[in-house]
N, C-alpha and C positions, 0 to 999 in steps of 0.2 A: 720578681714574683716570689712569692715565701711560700713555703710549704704549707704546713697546715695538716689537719688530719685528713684522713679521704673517709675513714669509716669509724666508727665507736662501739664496735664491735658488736653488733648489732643480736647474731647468732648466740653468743655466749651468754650477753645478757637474757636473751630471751629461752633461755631450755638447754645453751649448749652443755657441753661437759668442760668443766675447768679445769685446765692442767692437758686440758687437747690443743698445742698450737700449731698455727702454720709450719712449713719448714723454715727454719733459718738458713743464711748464708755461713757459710766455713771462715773462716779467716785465710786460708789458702784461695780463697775467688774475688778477693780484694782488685779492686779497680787500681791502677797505676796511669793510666793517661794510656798505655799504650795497646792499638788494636790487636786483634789478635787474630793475623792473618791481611792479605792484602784489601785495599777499597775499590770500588768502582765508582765513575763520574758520576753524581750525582742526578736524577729526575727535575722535572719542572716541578713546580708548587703544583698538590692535588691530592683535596680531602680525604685521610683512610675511609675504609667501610666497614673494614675486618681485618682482624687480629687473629691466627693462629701462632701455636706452640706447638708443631707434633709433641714435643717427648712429654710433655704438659699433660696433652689430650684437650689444652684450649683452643673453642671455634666462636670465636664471638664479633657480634655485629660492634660498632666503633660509633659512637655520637660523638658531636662537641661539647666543649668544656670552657667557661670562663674563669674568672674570680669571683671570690665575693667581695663582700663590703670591706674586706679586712685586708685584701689583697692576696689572699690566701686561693692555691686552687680550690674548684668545687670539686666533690663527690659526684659521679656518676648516679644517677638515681638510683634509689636504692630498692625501686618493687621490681627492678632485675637483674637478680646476681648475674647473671651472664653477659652484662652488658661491661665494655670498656669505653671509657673518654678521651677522646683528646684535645690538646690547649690549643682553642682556633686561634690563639691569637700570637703562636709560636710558629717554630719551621711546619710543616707536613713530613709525614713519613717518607722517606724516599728522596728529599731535596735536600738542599745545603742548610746545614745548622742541625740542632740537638732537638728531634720533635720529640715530644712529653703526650707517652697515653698512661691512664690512670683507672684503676678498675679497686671494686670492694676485695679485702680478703673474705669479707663474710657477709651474711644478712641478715634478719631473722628467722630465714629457713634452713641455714646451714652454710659449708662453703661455698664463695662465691668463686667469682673469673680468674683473680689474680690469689686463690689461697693457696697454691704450689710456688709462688714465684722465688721463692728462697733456695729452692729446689737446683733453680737453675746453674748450669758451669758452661766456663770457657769455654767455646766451639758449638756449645748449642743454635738452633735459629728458632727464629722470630718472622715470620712472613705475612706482611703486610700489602694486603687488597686494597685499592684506592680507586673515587670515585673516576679518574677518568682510564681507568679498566690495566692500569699496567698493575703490577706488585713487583713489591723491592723485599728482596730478603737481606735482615739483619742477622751478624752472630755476635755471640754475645763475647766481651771483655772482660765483663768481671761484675759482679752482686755483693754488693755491701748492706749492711741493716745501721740506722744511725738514729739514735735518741730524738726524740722530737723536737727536743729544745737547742740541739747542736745541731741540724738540717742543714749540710753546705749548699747553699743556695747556688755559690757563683759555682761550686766544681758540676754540679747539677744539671744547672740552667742557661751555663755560660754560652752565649754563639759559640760556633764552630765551623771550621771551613768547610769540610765534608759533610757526608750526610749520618748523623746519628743517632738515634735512639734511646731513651728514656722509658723502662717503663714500672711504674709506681705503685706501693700500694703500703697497707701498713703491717706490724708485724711488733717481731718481738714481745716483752713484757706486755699480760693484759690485766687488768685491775676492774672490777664494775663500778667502783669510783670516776676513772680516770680514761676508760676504755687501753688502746691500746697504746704503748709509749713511745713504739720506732716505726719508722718508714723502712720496706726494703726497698732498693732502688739495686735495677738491672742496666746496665752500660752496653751498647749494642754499637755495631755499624754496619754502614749497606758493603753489603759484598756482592750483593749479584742483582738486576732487576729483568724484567720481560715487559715488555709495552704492547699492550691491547695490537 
């Protein structure tokens, strides 16, 4: 799967203010492979619904997500900044492998779901609601921002034994040419779940 843009900045071009961006990631919150803090056995396969961030203040409903024509992920749609996606055709939240949600940093009306996510550090959670009623909470390893055109696809996307977490969106440099240049991407794993 290849990355791709999720959003082109839709808010900026339309009225935002230039020179207003998301947060970015520090270089002190760089991902290294290693969790941070212990895992627990992973869940069965089963569709998020919702996406919270306390420290965020994100509460948002979870649709699915394919590719496009280009192989590239989709963009969540984009008449609701609130809304996040995720890649049905990867792990699920909460089971074994690396599941991928992905949400706008912005829209035409302003910040979207994912416009804090640069924000995020080490030891923060991630708690994901899944359609058959358990939730798994993820904390988070480390938030990097990475040029469009250098997207490590396989440190990304690679399977993984355990259960972890991806979640996407874009960032960094914006241009109205070009929209926005980087991806931030958040590194998560399940450390605790509760089953309906």
């Amino acid at each position: 799967m290849a990355a791709g843009a999720i959003v082109a900045g839709a808010w900026l071009l339309h009225g935002g203010v230039l020179g207003v961006l998301p947060p970015a990631p520090v270089a002190a919150q760089a991902y290294d492979g290693t969790p941070v803090g212990p895992a627990v056995p992973p869940l069965p396969s089963s569709p998020p619904v919702r996406v919270r961030i306390p420290v965020l203040g994100v509460d948002a409903p979870v649709g699915p997500l394919g590719l496009d024509g280009e192989g590239r992920l989709e963009p969540p749609p984009g008449a609701d900044g609130n809304l996040a996606g995720w890649y049905r055709d990867g792990a699920a939240p909460g089971s074994s492998g690396a599941a991928v949600l992905a949400g706008h940093v912005d829209t035409a009306h302003g910040p979207a779901v994912f416009y804090r996510l640069g924000a995020l550090r080490r030891g923060d959670q991630v708690e994901v609601a899944r359609a058959d009623r358990a939730t798994a909470w993820f904390q988070v390893d480390g938030v990097e921002i990475y040029p469009k055109r250098e997207f490590p696809d396989a440190k990304v996307y690679t399977a993984t034994p355990d259960a972890q977490l991806r979640l996407i969106t874009c960032g960094g440099a914006y241009t109205r040419e070009g929209g926005w240049e980087g991806n931030v991407v958040v590194y998560a794993h399940l450390v605790r779940t509760q089953r309906a």
